[in-house]
Legacy VTK file of the C-alpha trace (Angstrom):
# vtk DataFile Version 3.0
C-alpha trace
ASCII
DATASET POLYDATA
POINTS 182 float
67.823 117.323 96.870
68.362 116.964 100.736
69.367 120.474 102.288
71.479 120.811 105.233
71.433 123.457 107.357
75.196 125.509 107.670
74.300 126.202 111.706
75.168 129.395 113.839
76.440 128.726 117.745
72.335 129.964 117.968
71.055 127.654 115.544
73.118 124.930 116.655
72.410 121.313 118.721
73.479 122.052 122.493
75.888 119.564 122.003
77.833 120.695 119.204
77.614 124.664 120.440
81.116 124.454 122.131
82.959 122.822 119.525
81.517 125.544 117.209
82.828 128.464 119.502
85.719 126.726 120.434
86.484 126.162 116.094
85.255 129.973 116.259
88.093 131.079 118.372
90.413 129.429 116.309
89.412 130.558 112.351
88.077 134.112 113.419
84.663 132.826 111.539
82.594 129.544 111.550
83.329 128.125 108.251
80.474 127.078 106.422
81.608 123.166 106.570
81.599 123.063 110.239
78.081 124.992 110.667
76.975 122.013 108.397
79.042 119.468 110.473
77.239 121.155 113.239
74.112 119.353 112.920
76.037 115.986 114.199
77.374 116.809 117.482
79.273 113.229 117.338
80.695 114.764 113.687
81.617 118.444 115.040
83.270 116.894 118.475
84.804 113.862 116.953
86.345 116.454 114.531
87.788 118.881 117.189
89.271 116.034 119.503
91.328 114.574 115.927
91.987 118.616 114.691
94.087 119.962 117.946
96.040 116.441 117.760
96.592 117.290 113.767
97.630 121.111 114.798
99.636 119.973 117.927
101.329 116.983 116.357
104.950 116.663 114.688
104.067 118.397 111.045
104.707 122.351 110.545
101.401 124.090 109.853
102.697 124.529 106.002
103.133 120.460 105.987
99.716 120.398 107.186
98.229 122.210 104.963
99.864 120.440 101.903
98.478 117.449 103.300
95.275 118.956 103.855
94.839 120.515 100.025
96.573 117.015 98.928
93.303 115.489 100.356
90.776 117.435 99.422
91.539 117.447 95.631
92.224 113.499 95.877
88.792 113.048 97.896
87.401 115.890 95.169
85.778 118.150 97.872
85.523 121.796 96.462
84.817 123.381 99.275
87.591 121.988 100.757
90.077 122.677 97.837
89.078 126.218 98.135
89.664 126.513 102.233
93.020 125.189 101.866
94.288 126.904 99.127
93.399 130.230 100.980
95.056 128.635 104.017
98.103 127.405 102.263
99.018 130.529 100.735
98.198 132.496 104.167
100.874 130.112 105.330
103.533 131.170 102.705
103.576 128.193 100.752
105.080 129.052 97.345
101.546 129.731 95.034
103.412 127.706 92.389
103.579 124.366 94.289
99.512 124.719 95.753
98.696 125.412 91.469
100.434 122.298 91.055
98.770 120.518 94.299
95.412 121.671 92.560
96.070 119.973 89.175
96.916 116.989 90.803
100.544 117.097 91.007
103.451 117.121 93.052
105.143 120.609 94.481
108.560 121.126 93.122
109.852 121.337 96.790
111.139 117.464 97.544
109.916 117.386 100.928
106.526 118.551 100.193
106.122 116.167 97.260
106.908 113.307 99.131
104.791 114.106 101.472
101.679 114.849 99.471
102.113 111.877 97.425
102.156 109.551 100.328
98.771 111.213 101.400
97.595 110.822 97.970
98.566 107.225 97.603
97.007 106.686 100.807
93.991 107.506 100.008
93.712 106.005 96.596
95.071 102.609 98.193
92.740 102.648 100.818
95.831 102.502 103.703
97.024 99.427 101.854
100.563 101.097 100.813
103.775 99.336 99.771
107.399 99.598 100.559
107.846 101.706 97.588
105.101 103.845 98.427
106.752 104.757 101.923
110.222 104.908 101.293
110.136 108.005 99.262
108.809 109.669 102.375
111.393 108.091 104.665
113.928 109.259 102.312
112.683 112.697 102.272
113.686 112.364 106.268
110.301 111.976 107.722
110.331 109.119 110.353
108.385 106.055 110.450
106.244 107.963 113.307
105.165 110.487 110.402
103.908 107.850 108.304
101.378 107.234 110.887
100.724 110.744 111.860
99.810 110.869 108.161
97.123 108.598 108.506
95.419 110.587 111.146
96.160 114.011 109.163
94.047 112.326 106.207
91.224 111.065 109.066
90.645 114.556 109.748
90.267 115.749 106.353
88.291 112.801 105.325
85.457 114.125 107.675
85.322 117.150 106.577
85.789 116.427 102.518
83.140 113.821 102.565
80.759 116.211 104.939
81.421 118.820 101.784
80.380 116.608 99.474
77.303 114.820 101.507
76.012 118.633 102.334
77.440 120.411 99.325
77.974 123.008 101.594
78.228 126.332 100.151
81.465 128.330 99.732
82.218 131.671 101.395
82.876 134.860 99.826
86.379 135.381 100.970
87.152 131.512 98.934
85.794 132.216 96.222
89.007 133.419 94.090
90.540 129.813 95.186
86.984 127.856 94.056
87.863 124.204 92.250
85.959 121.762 90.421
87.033 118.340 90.177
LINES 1 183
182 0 1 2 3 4 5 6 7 8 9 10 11 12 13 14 15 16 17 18 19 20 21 22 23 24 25 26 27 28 29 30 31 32 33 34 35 36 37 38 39 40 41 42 43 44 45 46 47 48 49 50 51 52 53 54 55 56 57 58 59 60 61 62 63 64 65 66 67 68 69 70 71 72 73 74 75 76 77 78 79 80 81 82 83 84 85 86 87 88 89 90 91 92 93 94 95 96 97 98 99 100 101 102 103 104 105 106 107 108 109 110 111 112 113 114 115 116 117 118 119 120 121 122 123 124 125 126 127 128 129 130 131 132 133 134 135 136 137 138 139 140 141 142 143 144 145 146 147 148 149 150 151 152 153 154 155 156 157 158 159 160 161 162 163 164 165 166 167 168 169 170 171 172 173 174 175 176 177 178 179 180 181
């Protein structure tokens, strides 16, 4: 089994050491993920450049995280599953519609389920959507802009789900009452 290291801002490549205390700043704690991501300073930078245009872009930080959680179980990355749950709830998000976002559902709000199941279908199409894949969203009164601010939403994520699954990175203590398994 390949190990990967989950680096420290000591441990760290020089290169990735500001994007670590800059993602430091921001979460209170380096998550476990990004000390792994660490270890590519084009992963960890790429990553920070694509997060602040996520968390500065059009979508309330709830949306985000329903997109986010939305991701993670469709890309099956437990450690990522677990993150966002903790984050989702943290937001406010009603518990009821991040259960059903775990069991690979929609929420029950109409705005959040048609915007989780177009990041859902996006994934599981590969980008190659349909009409009736988008128009749900449109009619939820999300613009045509939001489609493609979905797309880099589910960029983002995809780097860190499939770095959770490369490095298996292990999950933190305070995440553990929100651990998944596909």
């Amino acid at each position: 089994m390949t190990d990967f290291p989950v680096n420290t801002v000591e441990t760290a490549p020089e290169r990735s050491k500001p994007a670590l205390k800059q993602l430091r700043a921001t979460f209170g704690m380096i998550p476990n993920i990004l000390g792994s991501m660490s270890t590519s300073p084009v992963l960890i930078n790429s990553l920070v450049g694509l997060f602040q245009n996520v968390h500065g872009g059009s979508f309330t930080e709830d949306q985000i995280q329903i997109l986010l959680l939305t991701n993670a179980v469709t890309n099956e990355c437990s450690w990522a599953v677990a993150f966002h749950t903790a984050l989702a709830l943290k937001e406010g998000l009603d518990p009821a519609d991040v259960q059903a976002i775990r069991e690979r559902r929609l929420p029950k709000d109409k705005k959040l389920a048609a915007l989780s199941a177009l990041a859902k279908t996006l994934i599981q199409e590969r980008g190659r959507l349909e009409d009736q894949d988008i128009e749900p969203f449109i009619a939820a009164g999300f613009g045509k802009d939001l489609v493609l601010e979905v797309i880099a939403v589910v960029a983002a994520s995809t780097i860190t789900n499939y770095t959770g699954s490369v490095t298996r990175t292990p999950l933190e203590e305070p995440f553990q009452s929100h651990a998944w398994q596909p």
